[in-house]
N, C-alpha and C positions, 0 to 999 in steps of 0.2 A: 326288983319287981317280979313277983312270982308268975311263969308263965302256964297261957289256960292251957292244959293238953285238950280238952273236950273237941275243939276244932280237929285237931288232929285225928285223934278217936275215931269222929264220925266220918273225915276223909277214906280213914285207911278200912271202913267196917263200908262205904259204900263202894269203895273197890273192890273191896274183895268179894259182894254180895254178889257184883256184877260180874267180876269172872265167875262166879261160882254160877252163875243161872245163865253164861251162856255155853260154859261148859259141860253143865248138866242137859242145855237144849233147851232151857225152860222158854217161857215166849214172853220173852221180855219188849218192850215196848218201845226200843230206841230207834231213832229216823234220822237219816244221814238229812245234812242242813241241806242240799238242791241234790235237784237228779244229774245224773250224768249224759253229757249229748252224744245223741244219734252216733255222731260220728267220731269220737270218741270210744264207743262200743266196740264199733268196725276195725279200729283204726290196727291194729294190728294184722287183721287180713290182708290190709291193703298197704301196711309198711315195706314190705319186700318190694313189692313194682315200683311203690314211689323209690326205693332208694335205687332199685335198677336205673330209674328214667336220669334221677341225679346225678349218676355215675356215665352212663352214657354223655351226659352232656357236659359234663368238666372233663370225658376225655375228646370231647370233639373240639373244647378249646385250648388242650392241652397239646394233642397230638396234632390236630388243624389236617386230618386228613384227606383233605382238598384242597384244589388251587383252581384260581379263576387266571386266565389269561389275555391279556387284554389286545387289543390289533396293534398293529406292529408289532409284537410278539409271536413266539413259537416256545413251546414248551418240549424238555426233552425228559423223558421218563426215564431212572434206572431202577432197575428190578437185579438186586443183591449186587450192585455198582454196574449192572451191563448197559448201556446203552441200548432203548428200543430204536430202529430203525427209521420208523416212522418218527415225524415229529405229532406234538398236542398244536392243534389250531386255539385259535381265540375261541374263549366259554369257559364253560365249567367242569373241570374233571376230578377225577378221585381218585385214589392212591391207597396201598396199605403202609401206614407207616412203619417206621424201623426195617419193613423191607424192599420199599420204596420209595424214592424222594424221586422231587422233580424239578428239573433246572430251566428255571426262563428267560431267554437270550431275545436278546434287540434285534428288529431286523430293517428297524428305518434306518432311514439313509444315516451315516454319520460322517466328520469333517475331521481329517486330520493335517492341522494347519503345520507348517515348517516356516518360522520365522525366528528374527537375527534378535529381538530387542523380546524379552520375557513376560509374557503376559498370563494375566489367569482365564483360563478358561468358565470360568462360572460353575456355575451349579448342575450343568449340562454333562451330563456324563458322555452325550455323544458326538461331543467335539474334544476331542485330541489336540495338542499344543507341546512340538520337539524344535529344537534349536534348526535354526537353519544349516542346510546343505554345504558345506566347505569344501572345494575341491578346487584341483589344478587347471588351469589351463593346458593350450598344449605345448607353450613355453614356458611352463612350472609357476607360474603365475596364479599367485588363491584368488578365488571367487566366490562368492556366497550366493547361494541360489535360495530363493523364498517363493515356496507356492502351498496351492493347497489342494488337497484330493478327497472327491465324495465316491464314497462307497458304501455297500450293505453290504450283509451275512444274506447268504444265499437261503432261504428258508426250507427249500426244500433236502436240502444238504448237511442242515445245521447238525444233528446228532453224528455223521461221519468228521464233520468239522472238529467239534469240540471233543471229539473220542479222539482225532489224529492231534490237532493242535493243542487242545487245552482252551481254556476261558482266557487267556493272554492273547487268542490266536491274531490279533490285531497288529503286534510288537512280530509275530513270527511271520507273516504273511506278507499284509503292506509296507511295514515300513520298509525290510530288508531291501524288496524289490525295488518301491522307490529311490530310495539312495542310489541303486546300484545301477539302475538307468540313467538317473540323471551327471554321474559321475561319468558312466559310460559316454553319452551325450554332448556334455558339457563342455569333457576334456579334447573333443577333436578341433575345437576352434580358437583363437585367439582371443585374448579378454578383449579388445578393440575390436573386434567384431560382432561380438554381442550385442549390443543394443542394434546395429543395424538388422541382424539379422535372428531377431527375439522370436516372429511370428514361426517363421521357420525351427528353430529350438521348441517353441512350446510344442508346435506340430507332433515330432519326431520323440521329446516325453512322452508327450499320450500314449503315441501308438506304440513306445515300447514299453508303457506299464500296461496299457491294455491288453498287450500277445503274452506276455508273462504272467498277469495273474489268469486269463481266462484257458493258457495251457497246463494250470495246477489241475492234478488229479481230482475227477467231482467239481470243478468250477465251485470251489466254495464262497467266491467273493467274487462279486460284481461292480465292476467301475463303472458309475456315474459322471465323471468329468473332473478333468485333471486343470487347472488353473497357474500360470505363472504369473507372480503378482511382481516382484522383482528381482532383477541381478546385480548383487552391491559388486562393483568393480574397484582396484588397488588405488589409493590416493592420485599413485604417480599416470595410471590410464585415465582416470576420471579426468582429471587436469590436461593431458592431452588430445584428449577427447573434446574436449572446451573448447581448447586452441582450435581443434578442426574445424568445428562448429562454427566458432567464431569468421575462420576464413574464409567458410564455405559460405556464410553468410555477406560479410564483404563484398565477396566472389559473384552472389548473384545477385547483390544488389547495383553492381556497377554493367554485369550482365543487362540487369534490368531497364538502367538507365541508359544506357547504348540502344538498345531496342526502340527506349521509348526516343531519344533524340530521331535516331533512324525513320519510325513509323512518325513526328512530326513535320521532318523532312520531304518524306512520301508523301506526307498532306498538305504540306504546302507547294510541292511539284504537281498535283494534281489540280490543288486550285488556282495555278500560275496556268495548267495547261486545259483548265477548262474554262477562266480569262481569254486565253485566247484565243482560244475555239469560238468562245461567243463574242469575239470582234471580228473572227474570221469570216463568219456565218453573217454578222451584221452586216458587214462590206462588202458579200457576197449579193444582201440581201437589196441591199442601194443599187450594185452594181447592174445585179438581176431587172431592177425596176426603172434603171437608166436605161440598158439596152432593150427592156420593154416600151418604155416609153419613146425612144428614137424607131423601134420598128415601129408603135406606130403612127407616131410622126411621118415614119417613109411610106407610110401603108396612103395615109393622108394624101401626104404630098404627091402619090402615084394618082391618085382616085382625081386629084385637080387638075392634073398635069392632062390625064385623060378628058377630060371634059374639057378642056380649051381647044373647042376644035376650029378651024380655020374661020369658020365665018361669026363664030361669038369672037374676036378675036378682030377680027372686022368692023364688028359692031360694036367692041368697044373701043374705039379708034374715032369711028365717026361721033361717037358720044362724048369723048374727050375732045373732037375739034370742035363739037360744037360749042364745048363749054369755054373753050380759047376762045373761039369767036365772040361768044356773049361778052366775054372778061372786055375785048378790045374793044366793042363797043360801048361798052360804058368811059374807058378810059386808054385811051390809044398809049400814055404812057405806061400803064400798069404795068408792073413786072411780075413774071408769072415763074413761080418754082415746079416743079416734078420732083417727089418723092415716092419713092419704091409704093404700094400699098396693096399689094396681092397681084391680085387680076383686073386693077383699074388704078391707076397714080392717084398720090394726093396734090392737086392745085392750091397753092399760095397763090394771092395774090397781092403786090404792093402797091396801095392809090398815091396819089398825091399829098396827101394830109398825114403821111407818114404810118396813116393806121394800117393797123395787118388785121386782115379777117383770114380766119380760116376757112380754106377752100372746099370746094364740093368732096365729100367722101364717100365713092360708089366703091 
């Protein structure tokens, strides 16, 4: 199939017309399909800052030349590795990188525990976790000692701290002192006397990791409070230690029971002797009221005695013979009794008919 050149022809005869008329400058008629925007125009004026702005900002998170510090915190500046003196408070500060970094150490309290049985300390970077204390008694007898110690990083300190110690300064400061107190300490007593006398031992720890770290050059660490949780003692004192316990208990239990027999004895001597105290006082009480009631019976008997005077006395005599007389006139046998009756007798009289009347009573 023969092909048509003409297509071609007139491709190649309108290109070239058109280089030819606008290389000649002719004024040819062609229109770009849209216009160009505003900003786009510009855009090259304004490429240079924009790439300034981009490059400042991937190296501020490249280099990250600041650091925020947050409380409980202290920041230590080096400038070409020197230590500033001063530490960084909590905030926001700035740095030139690569010629200076900045280091931020902890200054809350932290726990460095000494126990026998292994545990994890968690996720807590400021609690510390070392095998408990192994030392002698003062009979060469081991003993393991388990407590724990709070302390901080002295803040104001901290950049002569970590320039003298190092970022380890935890392992070179505390622990050494520890040990070497409580060894000191420990070893002056017997393992059988240790638990008697624990308050005492805890005491005498404290105060000698307290004089030892706070006579460190700069006081770089500060003890918060030293705790003894326990003292493991040898199989063979544990077990004896029992036995004691055991006896002493025995001991004060029959202690106990002696006392109490004792103080029930006392209480039953007291209530024997307050029995008869209050028979004594009862007896007392009758007897009181006998020899009241006989004075005055004799107070009585004085007051009648007195009043019998010769001529009432007289006159109850004629009064009496009269009543004799009456009696014998009715009955010349009558029998006539006299019975006591004060200050005048009682007259019976017996008639004939065997009857008894009771006689006159004056």
């Amino acid at each position: 199939m023969p092909i048509d050149n003409d297509y071609f022809k007139n491709r190649q005869n309108n290109n070239g017309g058109g280089n030819n008329n606008n290389n000649n400058g002719g004024g040819g008629n062609f229109q770009p399909p849209f216009e160009t925007p505003e900003f786009f125009k510009n855009f090259g004026k304004k490429a240079g800052m924009l790439y300034v702005v981009i490059i400042i900002i991937a190296a501020l998170f490249i280099f990250k030349p600041f650091v925020i510090i947050e409380s409980g915190q202290v920041g230590i500046k080096a400038t070409t590795g020197k230590y500033d003196e001063m530490p960084l408070n909590p905030g926001f500060h700035l740095y030139i990188p690569v010629f200076q970094k900045v280091i931020v150490v902890d200054t809350k309290v932290r726990l460095l525990n000494y126990r026998s049985v292994e545990e994890m300390s968690g996720f807590d970077s400021g609690i510390k976790v070392n095998p408990a204390i192994n030392i002698l008694d003062a009979r060469g007898l081991p003993v393991s000692i388990e407590l724990t110690v709070q302390y901080r990083l002295t803040a104001t300190g901290a950049p002569a701290t970590i320039a003298t110690w190092g970022l380890s300064w935890e392992d070179k400061i505390v622990n050494p002192v520890v040990r070497n107190v409580v060894r000191n300490v420990v070893g002056g007593f017997n393992a059988e006397d240790l638990p008697t006398k624990r308050n005492e031992i805890a005491t005498l720890i404290e105060q000698g990791i307290r004089e030892q770290i706070e006579n460190l050059e700069g006081k770089p660490v500060s003890i918060e409070s030293v705790q003894l949780r326990e003292i493991v003692l040898p199989v063979k004192i544990k077990e004896q230690i029992e036995r004691v316990q055991i006896a002493n208990q025995e001991s004060e239990r029959v202690r106990y029971e002696v006392l109490r027999a004792k103080q029930e004895a006392e209480k039953r001597a007291a209530q024997a002797t307050g029995e008869a105290e209050a028979k004594r006082i009862e007896a007392q009480g009758r007897a009181d009221a006998v020899t009241i009631e006989a004075k005055a019976q004799a107070v009585a008997n004085k007051s009648i005695a007195e009043s019998l005077t010769p001529n009432l006395l007289q006159m109850q005599q004629i009064a009496v013979q009269g009543k004799f007389n009456e009696a014998l006139r009715e009955n010349k046998d009558a029998k006539i009794f006299l019975t006591p009756g004060g200050s005048t007798p009682n007259i019976w009289v017996d008639t004939k008919d065997k009857s008894r009347d009771a006689a006159i009573n004056q």
